[in-house]
N, C-alpha and C positions, 0 to 999 in steps of 0.2 A: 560620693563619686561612683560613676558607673564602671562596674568588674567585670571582664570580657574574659571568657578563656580558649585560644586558641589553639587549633592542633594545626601545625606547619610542617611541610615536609622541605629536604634537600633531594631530590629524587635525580640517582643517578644514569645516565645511560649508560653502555657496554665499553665507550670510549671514555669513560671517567669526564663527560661534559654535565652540566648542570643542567635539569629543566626553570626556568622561572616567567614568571605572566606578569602582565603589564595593570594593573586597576583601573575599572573603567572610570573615566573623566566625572563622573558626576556621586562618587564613592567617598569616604575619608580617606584620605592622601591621594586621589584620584589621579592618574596618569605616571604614576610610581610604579616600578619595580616591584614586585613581590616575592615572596616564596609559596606554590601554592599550597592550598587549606581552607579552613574556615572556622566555624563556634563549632566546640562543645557541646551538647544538652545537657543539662542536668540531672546527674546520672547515668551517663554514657562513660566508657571509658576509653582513655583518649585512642587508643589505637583504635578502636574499632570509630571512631568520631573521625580519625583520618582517613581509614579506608574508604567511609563513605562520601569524603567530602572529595577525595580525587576519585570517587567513580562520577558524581555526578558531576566537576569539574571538567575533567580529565578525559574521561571513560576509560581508566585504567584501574587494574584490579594488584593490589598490591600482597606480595606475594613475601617479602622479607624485609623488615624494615627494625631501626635500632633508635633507643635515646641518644642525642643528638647534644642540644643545649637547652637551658631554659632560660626566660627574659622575661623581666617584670621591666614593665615601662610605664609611665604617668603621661598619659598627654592631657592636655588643657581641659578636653570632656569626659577622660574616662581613664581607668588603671587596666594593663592589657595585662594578661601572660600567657607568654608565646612556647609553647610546649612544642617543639621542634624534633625530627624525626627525620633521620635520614636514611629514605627505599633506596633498598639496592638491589633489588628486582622486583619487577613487575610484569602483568600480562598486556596486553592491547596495544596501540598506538596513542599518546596523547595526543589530544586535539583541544582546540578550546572551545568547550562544548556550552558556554553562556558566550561565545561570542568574543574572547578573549583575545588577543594577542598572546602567542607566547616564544620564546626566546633559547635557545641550546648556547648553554657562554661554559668555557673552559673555566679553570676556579682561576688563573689566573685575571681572563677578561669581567668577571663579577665584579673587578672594580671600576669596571668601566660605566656601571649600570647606576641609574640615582634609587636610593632605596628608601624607605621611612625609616626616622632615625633608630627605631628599634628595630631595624634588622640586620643594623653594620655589625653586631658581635655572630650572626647566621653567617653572614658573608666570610668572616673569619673563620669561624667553627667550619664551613662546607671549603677554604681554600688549605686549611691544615691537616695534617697527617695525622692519623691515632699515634704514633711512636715520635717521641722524642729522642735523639742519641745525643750524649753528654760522652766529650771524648777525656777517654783515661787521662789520669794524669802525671802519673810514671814511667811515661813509655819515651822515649829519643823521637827526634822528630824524624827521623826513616822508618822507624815501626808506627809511629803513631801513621804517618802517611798511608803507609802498606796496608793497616787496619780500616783506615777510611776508605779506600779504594774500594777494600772488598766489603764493608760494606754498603756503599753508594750501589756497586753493581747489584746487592742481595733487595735493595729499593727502599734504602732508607733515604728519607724527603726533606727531615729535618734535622741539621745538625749545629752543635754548642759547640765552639773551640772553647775547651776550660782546659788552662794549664797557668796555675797557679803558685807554682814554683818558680817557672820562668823569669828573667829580666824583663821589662818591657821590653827591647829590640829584639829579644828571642824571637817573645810573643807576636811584636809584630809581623817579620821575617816570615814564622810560619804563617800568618794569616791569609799572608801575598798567596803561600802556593795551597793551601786548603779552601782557599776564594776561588781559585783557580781548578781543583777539581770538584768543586761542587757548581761551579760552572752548568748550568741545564739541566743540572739532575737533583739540585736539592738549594730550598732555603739557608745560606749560613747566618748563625746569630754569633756575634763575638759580643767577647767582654771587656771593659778596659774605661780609661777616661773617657770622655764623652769629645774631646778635643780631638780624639783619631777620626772621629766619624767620617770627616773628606775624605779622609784618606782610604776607604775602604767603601764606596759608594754602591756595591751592591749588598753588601750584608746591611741585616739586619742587627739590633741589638738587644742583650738581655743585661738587665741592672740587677745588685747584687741588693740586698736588702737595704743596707746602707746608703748606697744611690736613691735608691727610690726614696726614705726618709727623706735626702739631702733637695731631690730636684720637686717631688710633688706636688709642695706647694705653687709651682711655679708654672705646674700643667706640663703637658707631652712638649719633652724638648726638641724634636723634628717633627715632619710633616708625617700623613696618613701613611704617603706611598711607601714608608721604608718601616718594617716590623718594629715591634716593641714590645720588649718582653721584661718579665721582674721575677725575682725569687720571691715568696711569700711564707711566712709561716703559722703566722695567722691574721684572728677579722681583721687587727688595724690595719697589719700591711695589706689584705685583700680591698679593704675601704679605700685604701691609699693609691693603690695599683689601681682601682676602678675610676675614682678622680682622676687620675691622670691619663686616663686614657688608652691604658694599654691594650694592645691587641690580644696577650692570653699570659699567663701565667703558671709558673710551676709552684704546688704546696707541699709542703716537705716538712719533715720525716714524716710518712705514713708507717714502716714499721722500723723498726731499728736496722742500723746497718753498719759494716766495719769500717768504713770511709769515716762516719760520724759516729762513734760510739757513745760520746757525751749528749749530745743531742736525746731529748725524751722525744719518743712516737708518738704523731698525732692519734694511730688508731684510725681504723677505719667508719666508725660510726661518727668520731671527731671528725674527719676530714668531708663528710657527707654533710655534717653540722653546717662547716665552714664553707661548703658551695651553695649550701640552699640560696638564694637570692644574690649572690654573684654571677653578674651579664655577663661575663666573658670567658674564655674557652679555657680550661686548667686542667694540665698534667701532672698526675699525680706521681712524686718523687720520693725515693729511699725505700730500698727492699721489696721493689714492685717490679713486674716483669712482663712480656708476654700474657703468660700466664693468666693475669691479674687483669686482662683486658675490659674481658667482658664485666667485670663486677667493678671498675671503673666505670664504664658507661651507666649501668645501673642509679650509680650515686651521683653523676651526674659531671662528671670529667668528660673532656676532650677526650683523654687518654693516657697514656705512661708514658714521664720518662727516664731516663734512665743509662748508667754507665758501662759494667762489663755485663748487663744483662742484655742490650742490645750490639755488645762490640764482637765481633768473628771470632774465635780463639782459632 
């Protein structure tokens, strides 16, 4: 089978909108959605393989750009992998310089667009935030609120209601008003049976290791529009969480931490292990911070997430 390797960019503008081109009609996947790029040569290295493919696409000169995701895909004539990169500055004005269509969509409207089927985990990777926030779970629900507030206003975009002590009616209770202030300003993902999901129709959901084992086999238990997320701790459950379709995942422990003391650290060379050929966007969890951003992106993470490391004190 024929091996393609492509450098892709999420190339963003100053208002956090996406650039994407349209494939001309007479192309493989022709009249799809793209992200733009193109091949490799052999022996190129991939960034400078993508500078040159959005100069002569484009004509823009890219000036800061980061690892992003990667995706190995099989189609019927060929095995692609999609080395993705996402500019977050550059010089010129895009234009489509073969003649292109191209398109400025919000990360929300990306899913408006029809893509080739190996570019729906891009779509996710370029709609998700580097940070994850996983809220405490010792705190009373007036402090815990107070800390989400502040920080939603500090621009935190994605957040986990975990509180694992709680009753179920606690737990639900609070989700009504943490539903409520994340309201416009951030994705919520709750946790819980899978039977609340009406009840909660703008969150999203993360399954606990256990969930994923139980539903799996059975594929993604709601449709595209609504998040789907899994804890993982290793290949099976990342195998398992890719079967099903989820949108991104968190792997955990990368190093040890006082929440989980019993828990053994995957290590950071382990957890690089465990993404190599994993299509979908993964936050790396336990004793990871800020900090840890960029050498998450390196090995091939979404980004970090994480509990008092992202909450206000």
């Amino acid at each position: 089978m024929k091996r393609v390797h492509v450098a892709a960019a999420v190339i963003r503008g100053p208002d956090g909108r996406v650039l994407i081109a349209r494939r001309p009609d007479d192309k493989h996947q022709g009249g799809l959605w793209e992200f733009p790029g193109g091949k490799v040569e052999e022996g190129e290295a991939v960034e400078a393989a993508l500078s040159r493919e959005l100069e002569e696409e484009l004509g823009i000169r890219v000036n800061a750009a980061r690892p992003l995701i990667q995706i190995h895909h099989d189609y019927p004539d060929k095995h692609v992998l999609l080395d993705v990169w996402e500019v977050g500055a550059f010089a010129g004005e895009p234009h489509g310089a073969e003649g292109q269509p191209l398109a400025w969509a919000s990360p929300r409207e990306l899913g408006d667009y029809e893509f080739p089927a190996a570019n729906r985990p891009i779509v996710a990777a370029a709609r998700l935030p580097d940070r994850y926030l996983i809220t405490p779970d010792d705190l009373e629900p007036p402090a815990l609120l107070a800390g989400l507030k502040a920080a939603l206003a500090a621009g935190v975009r994605l957040v986990q209601l975990r509180a694992p002590k709680m009753f179920d009616a606690q737990y639900r209770d609070l989700a009504v008003d943490v539903q409520g202030l994340c309201a416009g300003k951030a994705q919520l993902m709750l946790k819980g049976p899978l039977e609340w999901l009406g009840d909660f129709p703008a969150a999203g959901w993360h399954l606990t290791a256990e969930q994923l084992r139980k539903y799996a086999p059975n594929g993604r238990p709601f449709p595209r529009e609504r998040w789907l997320a899994a804890s993982c701790h290793s290949v099976e459950e990342l195998q398992l969480a890719q079967a099903m379709g989820v949108d991104f995942v968190t792997l955990s422990p990368v190093q040890a931490t006082k929440t989980h003391p019993e828990a053994a650290p995957l290590g950071w060379e382990r957890a690089e292990e465990l993404l190599r050929g994993f299509n979908q966007p993964a936050y790396l969890l336990g004793g990871v911070g800020p900090d840890e951003l960029e050498r998450a992106w390196r090995i091939g993470a979404q980004g970090v997430a994480g509990i008092r490391a992202f909450w206000p004190e």
